[in-house]
Structures are given as structure tokens and as C-alpha cells.
Residue, then its C-alpha position, 0 to 999 in steps of 0.5 A: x520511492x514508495x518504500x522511502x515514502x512509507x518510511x517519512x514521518x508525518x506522512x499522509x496517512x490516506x495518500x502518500x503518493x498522489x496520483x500523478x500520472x495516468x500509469x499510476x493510477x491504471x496500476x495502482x488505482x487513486x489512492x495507496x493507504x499506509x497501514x500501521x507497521x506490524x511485525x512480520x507474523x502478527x496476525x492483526x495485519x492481515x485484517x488491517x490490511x484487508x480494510x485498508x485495501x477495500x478501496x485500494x489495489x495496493x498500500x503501504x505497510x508504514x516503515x517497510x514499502x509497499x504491499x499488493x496482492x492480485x488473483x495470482x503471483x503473475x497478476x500482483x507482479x503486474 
């Protein structure tokens, strides 16, 4: 689902997926920002990313899906 979200056009940039359910918001937080798409490579996503996951455990790189992170492989699994 994130993944065909992040691919709609005129999505909402600042929360594209509401928070619907408790899970949702215990793993992914309030909120998930979609992020420009940037080629794979291009060193300008890191630091948009980084910005847009200031608030955030999780955002959505736009035309591609999601993206995580986590202290460990294991931890961004979970």
C-alpha cells in the first residue's frame, strides 16, 4: 500500500497515510512525509531525508515506497 501511495499524484505531501490504527502509530509514529524522488545515488537524498525524518521514523521517498532506518538492520525490520 505505502509503496502505491507514494506513487499517486497529488498526494499529501505531509501525511499521506493517516493514522488509522494504534500499530500504525506505535511503529510508524503520526506521521510518514513523502520525500522528492532522487535517483538512486544522488547524494541530495540523504540530507532530505534526514530532514524529513526529524519528526518521523519513516517516510516515503515519492515514486518508489517507503524508506526506515533503525539503530540496526533487525530494529528498521521491526
Amino acid at each position: 500500500m505505502a509503496t502505491a501511495v507514494a506513487c499517486m499524484p497529488d498526494v499529501n505531501e505531509a501525511n499521506p497515510i493517516p493514522p488509522l490504527t494504534p500499530y500504525f502509530v506505535m511503529r510508524v509514529g503520526r506521521t510518514m512525509p513523502v520525500v522528492p524522488y532522487y535517483r538512486p545515488g544522488d547524494a541530495a537524498m540523504e540530507p532530505a531525508i534526514r530532514a524529513a525524518a526529524r519528526d518521523a521514523r519513516a517516510v516515503l521517498l515519492a515514486n518508489h515506497g517507503p524508506v526506515v532506518s533503525g539503530r540496526s538492520l533487525s530494529d528498521a525490520v521491526y
